[in-house]
N, C-alpha and C positions, 0 to 999 in steps of 0.2 A: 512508545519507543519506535515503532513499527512507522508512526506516519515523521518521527523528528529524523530517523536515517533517509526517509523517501525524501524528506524536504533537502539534509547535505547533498545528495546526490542530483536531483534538480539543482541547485546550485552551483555545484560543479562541473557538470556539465552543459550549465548556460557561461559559468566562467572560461573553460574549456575551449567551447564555439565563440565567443567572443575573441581570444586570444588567438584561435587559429586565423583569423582576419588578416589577409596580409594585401599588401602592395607586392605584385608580381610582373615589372615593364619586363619580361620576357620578348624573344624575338617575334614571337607571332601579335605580343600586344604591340607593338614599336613599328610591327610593318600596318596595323591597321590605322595605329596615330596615322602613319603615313597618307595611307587610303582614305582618311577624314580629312587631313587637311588639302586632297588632290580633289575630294569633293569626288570620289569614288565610293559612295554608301553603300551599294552593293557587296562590294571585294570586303568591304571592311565588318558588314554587317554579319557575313559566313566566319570571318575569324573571331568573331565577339562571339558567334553562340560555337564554334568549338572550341571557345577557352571559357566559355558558361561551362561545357560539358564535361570537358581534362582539367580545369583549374575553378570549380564553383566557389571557392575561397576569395577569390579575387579581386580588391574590391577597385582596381583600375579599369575594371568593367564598367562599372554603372557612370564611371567618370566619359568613359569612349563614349556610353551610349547618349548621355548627355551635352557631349560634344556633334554629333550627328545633329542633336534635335535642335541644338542653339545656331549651328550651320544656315539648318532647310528653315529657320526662320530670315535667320539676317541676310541669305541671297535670295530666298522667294520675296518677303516679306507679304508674306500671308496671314492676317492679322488672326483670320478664322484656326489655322494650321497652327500659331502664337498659346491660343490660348487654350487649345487642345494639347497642347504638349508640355504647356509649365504644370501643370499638375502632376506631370511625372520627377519636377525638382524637390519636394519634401522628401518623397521615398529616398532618391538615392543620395541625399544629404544625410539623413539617417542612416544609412548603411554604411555611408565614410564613418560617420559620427561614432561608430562600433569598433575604429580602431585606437589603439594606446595611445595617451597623449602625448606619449614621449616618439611617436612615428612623427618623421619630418614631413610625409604627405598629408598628416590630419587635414592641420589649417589649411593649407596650400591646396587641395582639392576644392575642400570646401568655396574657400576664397578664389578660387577659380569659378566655381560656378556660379557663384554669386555675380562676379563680376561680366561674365558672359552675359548672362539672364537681364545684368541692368544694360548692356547695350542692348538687348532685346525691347526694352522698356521705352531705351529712348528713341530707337526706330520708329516707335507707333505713340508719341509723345506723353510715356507716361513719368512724367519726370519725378515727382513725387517716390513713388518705387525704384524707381532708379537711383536717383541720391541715398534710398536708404539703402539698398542692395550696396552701391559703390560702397559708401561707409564702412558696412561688416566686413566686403571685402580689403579697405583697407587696414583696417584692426585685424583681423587675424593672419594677413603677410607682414604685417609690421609687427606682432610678436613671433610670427614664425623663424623671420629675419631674426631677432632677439635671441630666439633659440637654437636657430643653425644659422650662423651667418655664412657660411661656405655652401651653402644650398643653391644650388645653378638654378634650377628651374624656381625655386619662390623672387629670385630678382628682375625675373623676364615679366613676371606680372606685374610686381612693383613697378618697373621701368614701366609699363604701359599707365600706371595709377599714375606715376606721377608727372605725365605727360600730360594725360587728363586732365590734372589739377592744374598743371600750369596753363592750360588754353581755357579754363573755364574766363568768361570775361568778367570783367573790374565791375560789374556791376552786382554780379555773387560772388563778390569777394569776402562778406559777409557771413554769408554760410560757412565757408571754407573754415574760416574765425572761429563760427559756434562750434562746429563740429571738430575741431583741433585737426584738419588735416594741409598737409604742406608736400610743397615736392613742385618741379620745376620739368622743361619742356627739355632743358639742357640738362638735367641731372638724369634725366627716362630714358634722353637718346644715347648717353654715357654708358647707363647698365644697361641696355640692350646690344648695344656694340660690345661688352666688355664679355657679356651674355655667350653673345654671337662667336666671338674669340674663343672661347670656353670651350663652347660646345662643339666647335670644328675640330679640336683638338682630344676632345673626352670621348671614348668608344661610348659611355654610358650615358651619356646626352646626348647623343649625335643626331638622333631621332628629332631635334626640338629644332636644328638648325633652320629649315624649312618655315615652320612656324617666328621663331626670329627675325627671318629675313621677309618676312609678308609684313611685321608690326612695323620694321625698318623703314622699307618702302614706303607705308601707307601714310605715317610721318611726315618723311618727306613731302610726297604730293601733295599733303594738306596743307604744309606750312611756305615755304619756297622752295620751290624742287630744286636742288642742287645739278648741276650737267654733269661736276665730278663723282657727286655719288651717285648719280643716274649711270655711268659707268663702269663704277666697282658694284652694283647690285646687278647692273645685266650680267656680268662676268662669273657673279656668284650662283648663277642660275644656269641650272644644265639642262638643256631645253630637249636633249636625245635620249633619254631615258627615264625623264620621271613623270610622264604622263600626270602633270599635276597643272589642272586647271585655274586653280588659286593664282600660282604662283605665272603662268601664262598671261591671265587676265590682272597680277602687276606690271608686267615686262611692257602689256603693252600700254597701259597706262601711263606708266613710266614712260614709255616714247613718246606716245601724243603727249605729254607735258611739258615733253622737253624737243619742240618742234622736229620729229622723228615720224612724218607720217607715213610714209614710204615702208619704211621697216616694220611697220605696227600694221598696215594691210599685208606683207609680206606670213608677219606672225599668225593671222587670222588664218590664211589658207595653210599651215602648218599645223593647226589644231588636228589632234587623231580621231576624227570622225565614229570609228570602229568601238574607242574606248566609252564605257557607260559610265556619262559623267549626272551628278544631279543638276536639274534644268538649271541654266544660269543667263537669264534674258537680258540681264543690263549687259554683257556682252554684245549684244544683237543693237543695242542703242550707241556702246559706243563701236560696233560697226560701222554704221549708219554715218555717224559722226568722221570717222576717217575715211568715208567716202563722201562727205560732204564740203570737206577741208579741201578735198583733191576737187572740187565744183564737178563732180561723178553724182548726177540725181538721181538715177533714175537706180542705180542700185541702193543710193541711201536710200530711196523713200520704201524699197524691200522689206531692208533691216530696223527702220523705223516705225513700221505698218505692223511687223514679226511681235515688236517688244509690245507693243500696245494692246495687240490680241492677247498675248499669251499672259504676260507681267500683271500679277495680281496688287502687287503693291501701288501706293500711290505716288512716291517719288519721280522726278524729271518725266510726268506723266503729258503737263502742262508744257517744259520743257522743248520735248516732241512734237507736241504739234504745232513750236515755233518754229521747228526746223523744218516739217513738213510745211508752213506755208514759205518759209523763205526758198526752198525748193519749187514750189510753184510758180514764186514770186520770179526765180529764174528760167523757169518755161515761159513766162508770160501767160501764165494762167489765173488772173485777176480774181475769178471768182474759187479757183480751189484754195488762193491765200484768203477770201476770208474766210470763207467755209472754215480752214482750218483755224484759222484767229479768234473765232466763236468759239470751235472746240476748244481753245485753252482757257478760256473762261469757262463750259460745262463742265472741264475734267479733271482730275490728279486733286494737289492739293498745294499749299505754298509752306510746306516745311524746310524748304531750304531753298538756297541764293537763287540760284539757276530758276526755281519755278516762279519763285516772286518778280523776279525780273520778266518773265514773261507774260504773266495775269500784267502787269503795270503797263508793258509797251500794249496787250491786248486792247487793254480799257484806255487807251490813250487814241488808241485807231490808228495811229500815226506811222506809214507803209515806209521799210527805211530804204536810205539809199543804196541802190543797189551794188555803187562802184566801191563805195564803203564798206558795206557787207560783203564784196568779193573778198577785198583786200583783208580784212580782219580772220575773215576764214583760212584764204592762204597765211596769213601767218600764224595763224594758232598748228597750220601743218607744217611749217619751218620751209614754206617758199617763199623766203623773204624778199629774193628781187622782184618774182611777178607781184607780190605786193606792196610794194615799191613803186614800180611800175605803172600799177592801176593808178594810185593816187597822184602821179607826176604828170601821168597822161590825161587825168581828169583837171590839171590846170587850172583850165579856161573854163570848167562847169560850173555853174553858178550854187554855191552854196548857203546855207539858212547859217542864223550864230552858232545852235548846238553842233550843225555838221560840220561846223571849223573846227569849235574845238575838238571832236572826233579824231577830223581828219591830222589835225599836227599830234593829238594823244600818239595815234595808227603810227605815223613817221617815227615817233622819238620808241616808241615799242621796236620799231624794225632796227631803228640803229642800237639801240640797246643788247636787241640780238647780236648785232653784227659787230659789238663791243667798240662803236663809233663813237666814245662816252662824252666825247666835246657837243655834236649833233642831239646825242638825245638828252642829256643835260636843257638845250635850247630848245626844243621840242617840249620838254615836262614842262620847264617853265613857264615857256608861253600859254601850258593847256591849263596851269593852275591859274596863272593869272586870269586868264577868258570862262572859265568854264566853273570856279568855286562856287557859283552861284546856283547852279543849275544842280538838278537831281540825280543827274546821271551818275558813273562813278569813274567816270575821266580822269576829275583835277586829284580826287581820292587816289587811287590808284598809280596818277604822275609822282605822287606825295611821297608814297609807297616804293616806286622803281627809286626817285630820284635815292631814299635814305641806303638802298641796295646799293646804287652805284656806289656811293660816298665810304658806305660799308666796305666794300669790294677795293678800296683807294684810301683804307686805313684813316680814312677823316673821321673820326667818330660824333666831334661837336655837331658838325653837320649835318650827319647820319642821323644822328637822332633828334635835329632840329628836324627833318621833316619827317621823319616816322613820329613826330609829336603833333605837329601839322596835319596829317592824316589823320591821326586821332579826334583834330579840333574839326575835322568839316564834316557840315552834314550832309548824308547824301544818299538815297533809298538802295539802288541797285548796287548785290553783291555785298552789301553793309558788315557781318558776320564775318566774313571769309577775309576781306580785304583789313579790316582792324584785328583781326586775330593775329594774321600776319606782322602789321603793323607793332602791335601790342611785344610779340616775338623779338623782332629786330631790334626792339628797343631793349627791350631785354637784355640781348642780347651785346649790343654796343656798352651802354651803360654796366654792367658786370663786368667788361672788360677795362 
């Protein structure tokens, strides 16, 4: 009798401490969300352990704490640091997993962390675990959905799932199949805008806005950056009091993409030196980078020198030391451009456009030209008369077939800027015409503007005549980037 009442009371009081398990986004949890997503681990890691110490109940702790470690992976990307710290995702899965299944944070935690940990996965190419990660994550927001549909924060992830799933390319469209999952680039960007609306408006979400407007942006930039929504996201960003480096290092991305170099060095020396942020080196590259637009060398090759020592990761590794020989290549320093053109074959790795492009021209040998390479740089900074300018004044300079067609791609890109749409319409053409053959991703890309203008001018037949076009040519550099877009607009046009 003696051991059947000791076993009820063990029982009860493991049913007891289960039950006391709560979700508590109180204001000290809300300001450290803040301090995670400012990339402030410090400020945030003293409120996590005094609300370890006033609220041990809490199980929006182990969620904060797991947001830090998913952070200092995906901006170090420290593979070694990677895999030191996912073994701390069983535990605090298990410790969500303790609360009621009727709490709307169960899934939605969990399927957060799920889905964090698979972009961790595919930073360092494990794609395999990642697809299953994504998956669980979307099974359990899409019953969460099912069970609270008025739940702000389960749709902010969903909108990012099914973002995901709409840019996965037509060649795993198969998977997508097996695994019953669906969801569109236009339906992600839909409930994160509607997200966003929400939570501006809710004292009880308000905290998430932040985090919204980083998924918003980042969207953007990947797909066709918009000037108008380039616009309304600087506006929505308060750059005098939230010492939030995340969101800093959007704005100014968002600039340089939307030819704004000026304002984007401007925003570098605004950074608050004083505040302790965690290391964030791919800033220092695209340092480097908006003083290389501006044809300023000798401070890029600083900022470029900075990222390469410190950056443990291997992306835009190879990248860098394209830029550092085309810097040299403008000193007229023959031998630090190779020097550096071998290092891009010794270094990094070719995970993405930007680095493959540079291993190709490396192993090609092939030294560019320099009036070209001025001019494409001023305009990637949005000086589009001086680059203009170079190309009109080089005339008379004798060029090879690929640097023609370059050189009209370079022109119909400036009048494009310049919403000259008659000009760069004549520009793309001529560069698909001359350049479809060749490797480069010229006639690709012309294929690509031309479906944009057309978009831009309510023609849709046309629009998606050459974003199908794009799709049909082959061509090495940029390949990913430029058909995802492609793939997008069509989308896009055609639903409408």
């Amino acid at each position: 009798m003696k051991k059947y009442t000791i076993s009820i009371i063990s029982i009860l009081l493991l049913v007891l401490e289960v039950q006391s398990q709560v979700i508590d986004i109180n204001q000290n949890c809300r300001n450290a969300y803040m301090e995670i997503l400012s990339l402030r681990f410090d400020e945030a890691e003293k409120r996590i352990h005094n609300e370890k110490t006033s609220n041990p109940q809490n199980l929006f702790v182990p969620y904060l704490e797991n947001y830090i470690d998913f952070l200092k992976v995906t901006v170090g990307e420290d593979e070694e640091l990677f895999r030191k710290l996912e073994k701390n995702i069983p535990l605090r899965i298990n410790s969500i997993k303790s609360l009621s299944d009727t709490s709307r944070f169960k899934k939605y935690l969990i399927g957060n962390i799920n889905l964090q940990w698979a972009t961790a996965h595919l930073k360092f190419g494990n794609y395999p675990t990642a697809a299953l990660e994504i998956n669980r994550a979307y099974r359990l927001l899409s019953d969460n959905e099912s069970m609270f549909p008025d739940f702000i924060p389960n749709s902010i992830t969903l909108g990012i799932l099914h973002i995901m799933i709409g840019i996965v390319p037509d060649s795993y469209g198969w998977l997508l199949n097996l695994i019953s999952m669906e969801g569109s680039v236009q339906q992600g960007q839909k409930e994160l805008l509607t997200a966003f609306d929400s939570c501006s408006k809710d004292s009880v979400n308000n905290y998430l806005k932040d985090e919204i407007l980083f998924y918003m942006g980042t969207v953007d930039l990947n797909l066709s950056p918009d000037p108008e929504f380039a616009n309304y996201l600087l506006s929505e960003i308060n750059y005098g009091n939230n010492h939030n480096l995340l969101l800093t290092y959007l704005s100014i991305n968002t600039m340089m993409k939307n030819g704004r170099n000026d304002e984007a060095l401007n925003l570098f020396e605004k950074i608050d030196t004083t505040t302790i942020y965690y290391p964030f080196y791919y800033l220092n590259f695209l340092h480097g980078d908006c003083y290389l637009r501006s044809l300023n060398t000798l401070p890029a090759l600083k900022e470029y020198y900075k990222f390469i020592d410190d950056f443990k990761g291997e992306n835009y590794i190879k990248d860098t030391w394209r830029k550092i020989a085309w810097c040299s290549l403008f000193e007229t320093d023959t031998a630090g451009f190779k020097k550096a053109m071998n290092n891009v074959l010794k270094f990094g790795a070719t995970n993405i456009d930007a680095d493959k492009s540079a291993e190709q021209v490396a192993r090609s040998g092939v030294i560019p030209n320099i009036e070209l390479l001025k001019s494409r740089l001023l305009f990637d900074g949005g000086y589009y008369d001086e680059a203009k300018n170079i190309l009109l004044i080089s005339e008379s300079q004798k060029f090879n077939e690929k640097e023609i067609v370059e050189k009209n791609y370079r022109l119909g890109q400036i009048a494009h800027q310049l919403k000259n749409y008659d000009d760069a319409k004549k520009y793309y053409f001529t560069t698909i015409e001359t350049g479809s053959l060749f490797p480069e991703y010229f006639a690709a890309n012309a294929a690509l503007k031309l479906g944009n203008i057309y978009e831009v001018e309510y023609d849709n037949t046309r629009s998606a005549h050459y974003y199908k076009l794009c799709l049909t040519l082959d061509f090495d550099e940029y390949r990913n980037s430029i058909r995802s877009k492609a793939k997008q607009g069509l989308n896009r046009v055609t639903n409408n």
